[in-house]
Each structure stands twice: as structure tokens, then as C-alpha cells.
C-alpha positions as a Python dict, from the first residue, in 0.01 Angstrom:
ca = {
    (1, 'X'): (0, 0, 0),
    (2, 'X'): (17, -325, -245),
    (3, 'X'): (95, -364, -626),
    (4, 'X'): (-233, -422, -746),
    (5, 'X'): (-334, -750, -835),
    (6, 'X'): (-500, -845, -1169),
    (7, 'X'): (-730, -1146, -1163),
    (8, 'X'): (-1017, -1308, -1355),
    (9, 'X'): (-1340, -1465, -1228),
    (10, 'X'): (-1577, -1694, -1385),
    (11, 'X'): (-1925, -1557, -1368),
    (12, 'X'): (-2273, -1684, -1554),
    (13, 'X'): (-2239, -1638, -1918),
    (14, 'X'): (-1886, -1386, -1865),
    (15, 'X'): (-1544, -1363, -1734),
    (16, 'X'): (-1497, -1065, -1550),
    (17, 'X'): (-1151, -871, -1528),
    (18, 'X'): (-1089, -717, -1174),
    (19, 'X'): (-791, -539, -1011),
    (20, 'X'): (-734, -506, -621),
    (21, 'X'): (-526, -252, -430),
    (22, 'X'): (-401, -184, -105),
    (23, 'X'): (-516, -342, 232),
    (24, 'X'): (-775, -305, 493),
    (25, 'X'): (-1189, -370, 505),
    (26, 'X'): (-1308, -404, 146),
    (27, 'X'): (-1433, -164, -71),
    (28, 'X'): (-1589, -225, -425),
    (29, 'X'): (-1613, 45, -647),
    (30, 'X'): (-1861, -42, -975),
    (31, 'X'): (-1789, 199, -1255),
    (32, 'X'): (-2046, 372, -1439),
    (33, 'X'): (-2054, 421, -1853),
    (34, 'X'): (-1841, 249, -2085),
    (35, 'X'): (-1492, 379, -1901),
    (36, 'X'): (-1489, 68, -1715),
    (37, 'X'): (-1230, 4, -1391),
    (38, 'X'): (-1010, 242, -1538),
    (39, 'X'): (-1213, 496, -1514),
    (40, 'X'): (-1191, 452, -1148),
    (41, 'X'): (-779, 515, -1135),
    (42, 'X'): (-779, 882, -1013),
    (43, 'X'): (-956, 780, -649),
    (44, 'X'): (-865, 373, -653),
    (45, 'X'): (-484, 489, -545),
    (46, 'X'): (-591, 737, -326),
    (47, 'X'): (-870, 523, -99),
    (48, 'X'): (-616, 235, -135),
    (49, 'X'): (-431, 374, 148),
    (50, 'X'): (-711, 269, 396),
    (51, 'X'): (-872, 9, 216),
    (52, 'X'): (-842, -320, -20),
    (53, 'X'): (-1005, -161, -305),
    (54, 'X'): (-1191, -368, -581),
    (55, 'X'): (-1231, -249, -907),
    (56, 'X'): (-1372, -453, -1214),
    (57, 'X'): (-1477, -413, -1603),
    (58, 'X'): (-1852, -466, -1615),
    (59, 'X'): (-1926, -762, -1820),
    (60, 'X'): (-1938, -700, -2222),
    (61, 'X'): (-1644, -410, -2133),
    (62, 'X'): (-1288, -368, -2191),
    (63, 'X'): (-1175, -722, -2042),
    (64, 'X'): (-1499, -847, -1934),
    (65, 'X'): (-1556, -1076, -2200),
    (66, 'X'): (-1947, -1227, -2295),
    (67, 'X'): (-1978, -1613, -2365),
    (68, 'X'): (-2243, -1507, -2598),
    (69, 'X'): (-2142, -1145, -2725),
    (70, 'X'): (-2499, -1063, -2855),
    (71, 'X'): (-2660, -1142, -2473),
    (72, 'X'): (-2919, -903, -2349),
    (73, 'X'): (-2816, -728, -2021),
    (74, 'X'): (-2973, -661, -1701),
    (75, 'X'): (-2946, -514, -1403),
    (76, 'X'): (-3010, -795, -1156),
    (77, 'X'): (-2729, -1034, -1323),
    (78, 'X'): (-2477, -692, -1313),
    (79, 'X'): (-2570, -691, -930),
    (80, 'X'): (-2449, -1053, -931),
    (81, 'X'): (-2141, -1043, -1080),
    (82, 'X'): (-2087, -739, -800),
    (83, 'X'): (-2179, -980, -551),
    (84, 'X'): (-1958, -1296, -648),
    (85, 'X'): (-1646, -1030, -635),
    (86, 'X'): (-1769, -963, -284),
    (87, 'X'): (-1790, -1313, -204),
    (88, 'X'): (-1501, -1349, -331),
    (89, 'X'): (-1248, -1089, -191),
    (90, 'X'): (-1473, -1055, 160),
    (91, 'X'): (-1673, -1394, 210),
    (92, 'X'): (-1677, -1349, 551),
    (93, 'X'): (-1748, -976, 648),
    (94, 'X'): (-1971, -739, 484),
    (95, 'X'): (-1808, -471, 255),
    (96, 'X'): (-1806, -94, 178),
    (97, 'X'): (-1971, 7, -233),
    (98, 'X'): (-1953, 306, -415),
    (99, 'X'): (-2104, 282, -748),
    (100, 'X'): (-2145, 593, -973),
    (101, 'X'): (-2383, 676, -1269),
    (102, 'X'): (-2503, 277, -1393),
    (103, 'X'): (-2264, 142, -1168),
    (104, 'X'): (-2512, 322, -915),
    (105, 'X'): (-2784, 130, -1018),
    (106, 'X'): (-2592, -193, -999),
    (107, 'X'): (-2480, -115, -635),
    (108, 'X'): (-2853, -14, -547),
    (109, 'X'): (-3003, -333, -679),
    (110, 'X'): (-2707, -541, -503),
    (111, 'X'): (-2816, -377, -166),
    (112, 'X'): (-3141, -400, -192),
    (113, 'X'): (-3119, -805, -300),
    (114, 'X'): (-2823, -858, -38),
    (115, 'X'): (-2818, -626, 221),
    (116, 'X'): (-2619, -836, 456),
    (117, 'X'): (-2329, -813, 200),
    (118, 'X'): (-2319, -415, 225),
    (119, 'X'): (-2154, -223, 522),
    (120, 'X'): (-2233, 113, 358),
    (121, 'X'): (-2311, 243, 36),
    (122, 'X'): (-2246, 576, -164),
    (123, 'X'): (-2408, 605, -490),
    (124, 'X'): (-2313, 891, -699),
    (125, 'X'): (-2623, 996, -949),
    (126, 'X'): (-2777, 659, -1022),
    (127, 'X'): (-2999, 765, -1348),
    (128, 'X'): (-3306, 553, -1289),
    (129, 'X'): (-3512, 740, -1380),
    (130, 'X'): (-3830, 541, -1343),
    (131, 'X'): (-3876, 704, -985),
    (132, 'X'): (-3962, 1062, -1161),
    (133, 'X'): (-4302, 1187, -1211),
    (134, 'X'): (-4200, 1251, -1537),
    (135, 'X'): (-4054, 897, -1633),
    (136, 'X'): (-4255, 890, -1947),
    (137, 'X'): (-4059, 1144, -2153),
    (138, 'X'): (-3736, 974, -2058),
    (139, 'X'): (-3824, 667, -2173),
    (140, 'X'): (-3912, 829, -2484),
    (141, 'X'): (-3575, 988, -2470),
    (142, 'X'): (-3381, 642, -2455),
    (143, 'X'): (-3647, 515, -2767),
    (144, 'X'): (-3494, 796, -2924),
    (145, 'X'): (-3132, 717, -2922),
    (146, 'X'): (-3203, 364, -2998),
    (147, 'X'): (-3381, 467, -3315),
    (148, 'X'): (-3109, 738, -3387),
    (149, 'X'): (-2832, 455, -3318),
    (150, 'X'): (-3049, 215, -3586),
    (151, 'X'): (-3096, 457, -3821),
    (152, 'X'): (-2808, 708, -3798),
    (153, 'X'): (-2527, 563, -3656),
    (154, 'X'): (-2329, 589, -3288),
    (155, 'X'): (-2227, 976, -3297),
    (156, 'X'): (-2563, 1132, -3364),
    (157, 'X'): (-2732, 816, -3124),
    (158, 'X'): (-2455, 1009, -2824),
    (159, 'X'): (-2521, 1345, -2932),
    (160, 'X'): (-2912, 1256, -2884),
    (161, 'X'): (-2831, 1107, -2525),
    (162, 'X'): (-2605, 1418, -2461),
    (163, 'X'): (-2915, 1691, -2507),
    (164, 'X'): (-3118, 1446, -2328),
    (165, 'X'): (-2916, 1485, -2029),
    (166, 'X'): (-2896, 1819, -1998),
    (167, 'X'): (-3030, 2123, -1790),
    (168, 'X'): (-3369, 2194, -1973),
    (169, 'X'): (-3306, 2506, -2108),
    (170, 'X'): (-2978, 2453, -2152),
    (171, 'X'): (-2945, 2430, -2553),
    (172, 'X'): (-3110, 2800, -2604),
    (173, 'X'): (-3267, 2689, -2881),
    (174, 'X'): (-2908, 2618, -3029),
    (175, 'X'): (-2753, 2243, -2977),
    (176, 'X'): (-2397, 2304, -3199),
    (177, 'X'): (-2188, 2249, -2884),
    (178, 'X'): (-1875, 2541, -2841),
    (179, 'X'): (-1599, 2424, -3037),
    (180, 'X'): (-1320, 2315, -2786),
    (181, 'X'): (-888, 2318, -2801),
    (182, 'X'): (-727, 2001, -2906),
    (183, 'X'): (-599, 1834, -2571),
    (184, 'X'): (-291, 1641, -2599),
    (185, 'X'): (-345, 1356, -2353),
    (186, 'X'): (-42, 1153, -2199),
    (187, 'X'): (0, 766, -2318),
    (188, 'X'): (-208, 665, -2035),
    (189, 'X'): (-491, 872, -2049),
    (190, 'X'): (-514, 850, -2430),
    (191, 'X'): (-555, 442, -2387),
    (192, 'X'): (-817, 510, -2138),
    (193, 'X'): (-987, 738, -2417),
    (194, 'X'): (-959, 442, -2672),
    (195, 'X'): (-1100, 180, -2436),
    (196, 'X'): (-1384, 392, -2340),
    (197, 'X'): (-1492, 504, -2720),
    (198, 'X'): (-1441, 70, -2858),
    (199, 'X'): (-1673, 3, -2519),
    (200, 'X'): (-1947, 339, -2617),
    (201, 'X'): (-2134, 76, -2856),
    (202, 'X'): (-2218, -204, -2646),
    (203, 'X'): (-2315, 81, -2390),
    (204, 'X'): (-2544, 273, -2583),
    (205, 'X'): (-2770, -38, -2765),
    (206, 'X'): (-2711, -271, -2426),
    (207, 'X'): (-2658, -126, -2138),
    (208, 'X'): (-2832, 225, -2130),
    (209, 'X'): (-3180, 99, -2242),
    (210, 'X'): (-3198, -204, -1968),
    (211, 'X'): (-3034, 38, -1710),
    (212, 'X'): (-3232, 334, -1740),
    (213, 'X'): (-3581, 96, -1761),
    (214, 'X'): (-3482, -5, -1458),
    (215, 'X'): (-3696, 97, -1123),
    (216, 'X'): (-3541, 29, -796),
    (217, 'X'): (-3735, -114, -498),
    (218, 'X'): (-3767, 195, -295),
    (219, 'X'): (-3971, 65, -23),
    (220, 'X'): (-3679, -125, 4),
    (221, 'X'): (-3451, 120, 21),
    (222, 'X'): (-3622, 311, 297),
    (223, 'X'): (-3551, 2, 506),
    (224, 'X'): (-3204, 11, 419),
    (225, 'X'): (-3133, 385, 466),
    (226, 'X'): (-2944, 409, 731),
    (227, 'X'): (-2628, 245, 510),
    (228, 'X'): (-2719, 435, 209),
    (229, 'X'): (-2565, 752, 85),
    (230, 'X'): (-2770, 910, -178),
    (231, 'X'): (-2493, 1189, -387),
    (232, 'X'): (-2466, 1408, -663),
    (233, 'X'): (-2218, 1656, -841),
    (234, 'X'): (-2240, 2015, -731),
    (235, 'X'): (-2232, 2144, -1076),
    (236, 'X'): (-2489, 1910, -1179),
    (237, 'X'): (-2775, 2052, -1014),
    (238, 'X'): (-3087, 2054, -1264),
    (239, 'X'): (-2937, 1744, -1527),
    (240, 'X'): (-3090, 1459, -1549),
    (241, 'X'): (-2814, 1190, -1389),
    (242, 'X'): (-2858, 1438, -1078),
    (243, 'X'): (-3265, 1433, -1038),
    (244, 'X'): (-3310, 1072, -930),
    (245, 'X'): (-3075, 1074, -614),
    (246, 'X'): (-3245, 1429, -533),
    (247, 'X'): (-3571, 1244, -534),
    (248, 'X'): (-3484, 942, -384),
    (249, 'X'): (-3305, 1130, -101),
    (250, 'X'): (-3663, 1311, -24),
    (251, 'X'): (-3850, 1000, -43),
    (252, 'X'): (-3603, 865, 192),
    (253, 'X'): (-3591, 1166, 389),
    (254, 'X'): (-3223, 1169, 408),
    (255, 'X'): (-2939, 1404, 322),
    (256, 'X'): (-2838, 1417, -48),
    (257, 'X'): (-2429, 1462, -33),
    (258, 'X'): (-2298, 1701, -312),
    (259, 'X'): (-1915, 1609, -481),
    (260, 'X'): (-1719, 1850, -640),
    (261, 'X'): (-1745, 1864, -1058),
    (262, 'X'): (-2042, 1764, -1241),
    (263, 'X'): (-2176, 1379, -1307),
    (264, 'X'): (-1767, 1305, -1395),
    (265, 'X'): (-1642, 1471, -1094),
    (266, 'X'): (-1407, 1100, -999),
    (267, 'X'): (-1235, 1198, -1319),
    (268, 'X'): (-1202, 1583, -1335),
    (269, 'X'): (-1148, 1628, -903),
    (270, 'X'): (-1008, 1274, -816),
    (271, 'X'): (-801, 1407, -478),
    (272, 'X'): (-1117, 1609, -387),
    (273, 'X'): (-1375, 1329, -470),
    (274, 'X'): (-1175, 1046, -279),
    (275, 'X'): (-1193, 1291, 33),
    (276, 'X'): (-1520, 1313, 39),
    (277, 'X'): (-1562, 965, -37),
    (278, 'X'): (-1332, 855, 251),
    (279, 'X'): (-1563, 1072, 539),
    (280, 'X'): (-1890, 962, 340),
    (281, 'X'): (-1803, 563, 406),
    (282, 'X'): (-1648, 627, 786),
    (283, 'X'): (-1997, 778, 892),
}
């Protein structure tokens, strides 16, 4: 395996910060949330030993910087910037995704606007939501924590989002979550942590209102089937991140693949999720 590289490309309207490991067929992995590439450490080592693996900041995150830091976002120029690194790192052959949570939704709107670009595809509990029979209270939920985030601030805007998300039923009628120990985290980890909360702004106001608006092109994606794998975390059964890939699966009448831990399971069972990972983009 390689020392990974560090490199920045040019994009419309951003500069986007990417890091590549290892060697072999490429494979992009598109973050989800405001944790940007980093987020992606636990598994990037691990799937390095079989492939040149691509990881990047999203633009408007970490060091992904915006020409014009107030720009909307959208979903169709995040699927763009995944394609120029593509282009980039594998211009000639086609190239393995995974993309989890919005970094799902990016990776389903790059292959369903440039299939010939995508070998395979895993995407692990794309929210959009706009496929449910019940889209209408979820966009009310995301109206919500933009008028909590106006009005109230960032904390009780995430704490809105966070019971949003959740089992229904969960809360019992009670939404004061348990208190938890204080976790000493290690230099590394802590830096993540600090990344992730300066990015949660930008994520909440920009990117979880166009994301979650979003609606795929299914009809689409029934063409394209047979390279997409639809997945979800085993303990997230019944949340909201996990309902869309269940329903898309049965629409597309192909098997939903379960990864250990909830809608974080890269980051709480990194050795486990890679595993899976790696036999999910051989088949």
C-alpha cells in the first residue's frame, strides 16, 4: 500500500480537497454529513489494500473551500464534482462508488446521470426521502429545523433533526436523551470531532434541505440495477435514513444488504463494515 496523496482540484465555483490511497481499480468513497473524508479513515486503510481509494471533502466542508461561501447547493453539481475526481483519477476505465447517508444521494444521482462512469455502486441509507408515501411529513420535518435553526439557534435546529430521525415511537413520550460518560478521545479523533461540529452549520441550513428535497430518478435506477447495491445498518431497522433504501430495494426488486451498527456503522465497526464492503463491490 501507498502514502496517501493529498491533492486539490479546481471544480465550478470550489476547490475540492481529496486524498488517495493504495493501488489497484478505483474506488471513490463520497462521505455523508458534515464529517467529511475523514470520516471515511476507519475503512479507507483497510479497502486500500485492494484498491486506489479516493476520498474527498464535499465542497463548502473542511478543505473544500466555496468561491462564493453563501452559494446554494445541489445535488446535481455535488454529483459533478464526484465525477471530475473520477475523470480525474480513472479517465479511462469505469470505477467502483460507495457513498453513505448524503454522500448516497450524490453517488445515486452520479449513476444515474453517468452510468458509464460507474462499475458498481453501494449506497449505504441514502435519506431521500421523496420516494416515501409519506414524503409530506418529512418535508415538514426539514421546514422544521430550518425554522428552529432561524429562530433558535444550531443545537436545538440538531436536536429537532435528531427526533426526526428516529424509530417512531422511540421518544416514549420523553425526548431528554440518557445522560452519557465523558469519552476521552485520542488527538486524532478529537480533531475529527472539531472538524465535523465547525462543518454541522453549513450542513444543517445548506446541505440537508437541498439533499433531502431531492427525488432520485427511479425509473432510472431500475435500468441500472444490476450495478447497484441498495444497504442499510442492521440496527437501524425502522429510522428514517434506513426506510428509503428499504423502499427503493422493493421497487427495484433487489436485495437490500444489511451492515453491522446503525446509520454510523463505517465509524463504530470499520474492520467489519470494510468486509462487507469488499464482497459487496466483487459481486
Amino acid at each position: 500500500m501507498t502514502d496517501p496523496t493529498i491533492g486539490n482540484l479546481r471544480v465550478n465555483g470550489a476547490t475540492l480537497h481529496f486524498v488517495v490511497r493504495g493501488q489497484g481499480p478505483l474506488l471513490l468513497l463520497i462521505p455523508g454529513g458534515a464529517g467529511g473524508a475523514a470520516s471515511l479513515d476507519g475503512i479507507a486503510d483497510d479497502l486500500a489494500a485492494e484498491y486506489t481509494v479516493a476520498t474527498y471533502d464535499p465542497r463548502g466542508m473542511s478543505g473544500s473551500t466555496l468561491d462564493d461561501p453563501g452559494a446554494e447547493q445541489s445535488v446535481a453539481e455535488h454529483a459533478d464534482d464526484a465525477l471530475r475526481i473520477l475523470e480525474l483519477l480513472s479517465p479511462d476505465e469505469p470505477a467502483k462508488v460507495f457513498g453513505s447517508s448524503s454522500g448516497g444521494i450524490t453517488a445515486l444521482r452520479l449513476l444515474t446521470a453517468h452510468p458509464e462512469r460507474i462499475e458498481r455502486l453501494v449506497a449505504h441509507e441514502p435519506p431521500v426521502v421523496e420516494v416515501l408515501p409519506d414524503a409530506p411529513q418529512h418535508r415538514a420535518l426539514i421546514a422544521r429545523v430550518q425554522e428552529t435553526l432561524r429562530g433558535q439557534g444550531l443545537m436545538p435546529a440538531m436536536a429537532e433533526f435528531a427526533a426526526g430521525l428516529k424509530k417512531s415511537g422511540d421518544t416514549g413520550g420523553d425526548t431528554t436523551p440518557d445522560p452519557k460518560p465523558e469519552i476521552s478521545l485520542p488527538p486524532q479523533a478529537a480533531a475529527r470531532a472539531e472538524r465535523t461540529m465547525a462543518n454541522l452549520p453549513y450542513f444543517v441550513e445548506r446541505i440537508v434541505p437541498s439533499f433531502m428535497s431531492y427525488t432520485p430518478d427511479v425509473d432510472r435506477l431500475e435500468e441500472l440495477s444490476n450495478r447497484l447495491v441498495l444497504a442499510c445498518g442492521q440496527d437501524s431497522h425502522g429510522e428514517l435514513p434506513y426506510r428509503p433504501a428499504a423502499f427503493l430495494a422493493q421497487r427495484l426488486n433487489t436485495e437490500l444488504l444489511h451492515f453491522p451498527g446503525g446509520h454510523t456503522g463505517l465509524t463504530t465497526h470499520p474492520a467489519e463494515f470494510a468486509e462487507l464492503l469488499k464482497k459487496a463491490l466483487r459481486a
